[in-house]
C-alpha positions, 0 to 999 in steps of 0.5 A: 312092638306094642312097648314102644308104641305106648312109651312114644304116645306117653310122652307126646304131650308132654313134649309137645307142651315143652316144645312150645314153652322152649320156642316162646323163651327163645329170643330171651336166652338166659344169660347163664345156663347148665347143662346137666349130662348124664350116662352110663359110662364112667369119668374115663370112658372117651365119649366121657372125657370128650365131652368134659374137654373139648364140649365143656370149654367151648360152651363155658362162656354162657353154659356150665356143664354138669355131668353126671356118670355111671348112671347116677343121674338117671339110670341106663335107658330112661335118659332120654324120658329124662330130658323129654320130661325137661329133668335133663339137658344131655345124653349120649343115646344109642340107637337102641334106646331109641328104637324103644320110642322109634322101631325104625331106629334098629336099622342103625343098631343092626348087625354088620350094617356099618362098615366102620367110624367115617361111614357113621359119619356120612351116614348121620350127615346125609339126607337119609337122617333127617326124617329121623331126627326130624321124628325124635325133635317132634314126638320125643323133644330131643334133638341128635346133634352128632354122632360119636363113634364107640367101637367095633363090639366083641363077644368076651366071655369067661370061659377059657378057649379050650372050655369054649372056642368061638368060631362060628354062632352056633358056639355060642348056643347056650351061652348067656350073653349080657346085652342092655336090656332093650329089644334092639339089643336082646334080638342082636345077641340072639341073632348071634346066637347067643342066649341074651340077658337083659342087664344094666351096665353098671351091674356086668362086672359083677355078674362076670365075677359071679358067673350070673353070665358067661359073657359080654359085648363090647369094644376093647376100650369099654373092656379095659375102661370097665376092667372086664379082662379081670373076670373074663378069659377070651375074647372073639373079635366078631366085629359084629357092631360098628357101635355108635352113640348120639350127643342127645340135647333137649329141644326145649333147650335149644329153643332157649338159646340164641342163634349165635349160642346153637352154632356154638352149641352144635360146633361143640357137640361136632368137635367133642364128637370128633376128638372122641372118635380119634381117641377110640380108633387110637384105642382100639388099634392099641389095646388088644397086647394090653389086654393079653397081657392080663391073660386073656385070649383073644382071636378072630372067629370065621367073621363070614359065618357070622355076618350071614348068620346075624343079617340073615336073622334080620330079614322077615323079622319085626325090626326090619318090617320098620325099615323106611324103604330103601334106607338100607340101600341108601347106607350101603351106599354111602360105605366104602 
């Protein structure tokens, strides 16, 4: 865990400096801003147009909203860098990004651990976070104003169902996973069973097409939205993530504006969360005749193989020995 140790001590001074500068201008907000947004995801993904309807509008009177997508503001994982480095107002990060600065972070990132979008929520507003967010607001100069929920991930490959039936993880030995490139992310495709490979978002649909990787992990959405069906052929409905993001704002930011302007600000993110949130269940409860009518195969696998092989591969290992006790057994009781 030594990466993660270094990028957490590179960045202390800087945001501390920043820190400071955002809390000295705070009673003289300026009377119009920007917000610079950036992400990996594209103009239609729903976390995207979330934001661009439901944030935007409610900031406008003293903020303009500028996004940026596909990765071409800052690329995919240096988004949160970015903004401690004051070059970025915006993010949508996920817990695995944030996991490379703060180890116990994988907790959120762990295989089968949330139960669905509404144990997200009561997750990230109880108690239990704010040790959390108090460690990102201190030591990153970024403060997680809500959470967004992406979808359930799948395991979705190329391969036909009579060239590779997925039933349980050890199918997928050999198979070479796409995964983001972050530890969190490479240590659950493994613990799937899969071989992962480290790789930008914006680069899979290429690999897929090229054969430079048998598969990705993703919601339904993200596969329609990504057109990934026009270079895979099945899709196993592992469920094995209950995905989430985090609307990521600059402290520094934040300590410039005004009372009235941070309710209005944090009301915005808790709306565009909201509606996004919607928008994906509705999405996911939709899509799979969609995506089989362009040919793809899609089935569920033996859903309790996976969940005891996955959280098995978490016990002992480095990523649950960051846990806060009792953590986990605090967000299993906050579920269903």
């Amino acid at each position: 865990m030594s990466f993660m140790i270094t990028r957490r001590a590179a960045l202390s001074v800087a945001v501390a400096a920043s820190v400071v500068a955002g809390g000295a201008v705070s009673a003289f907000a300026q009377d119009r801003m920007t917000f610079t947004l950036a992400t990996a995801g594209s103009e239609t993904d729903q976390r995207s147009v979330a934001m661009a309807e439901v944030f935007a509008p409610m900031v406008a009177e003293f903020a303009d909203y500028q996004p940026g997508y596909n990765a071409t503001l800052f690329a995919q994982g240096t988004e949160l860098e970015a903004i401690s480095r004051g070059n970025l107002t915006m993010s949508i990060a996920s817990a695995q990004e944030l996991a490379q600065f703060f180890p116990e972070f994988s907790i959120f990132a762990t295989g089968y651990v949330h139960q669905d979008a509404a144990h997200q929520v009561r997750v990230f507003n109880d108690a239990l976070m704010d040790p959390f967010k108090q460690t990102v607001e201190e030591e990153l100069g970024v403060k997680l104003l809500s959470v967004m929920y992406l979808g359930r991930r799948h395991v979705n490959l190329r391969q036909t169902r009579d060239e590779l039936d997925v039933q349980t993880p050890a199918d997928l030995a050999g198979v070479n996973l796409r995964m983001p490139g972050t530890d969190a992310w490479q240590f659950l495709g493994s613990a799937l069973g899969a071989s992962p490979t480290p790789m930008a978002f914006t680069e899979v649909y290429t690999a897929l097409s090229t054969g430079a990787v048998d598969g990705q992990d993703n919601p339904l959405p993200t596969v329609v939205d990504a057109k990934f069906y026009e270079v895979t052929n099945q899709i196993a409905l592992t469920s094995h993530l209950v995905d989430l993001n985090y609307i990521a704002f600059s402290l520094e930011t934040w300590n410039s504006l005004t009372p009235e302007q941070q309710i209005t600000v944090q009301r915005a993110a808790d709306a565009a969360a909201s509606v996004g949130r919607l928008r994906q269940l509705d999405l996911e409860n939709s899509l799979a005749d969609r995506i089989r009518s362009e040919g793809v195969e899609i089935y569920t696998p033996d859903l309790e193989a996976f969940r005891t092989h996955v959280q098995a591969q978490y016990v002992g290992s480095e990523f649950a020995e960051s846990w806060p006790e009792g953590v986990l057994e605090r967000i299993n009781a906050l579920g269903n």
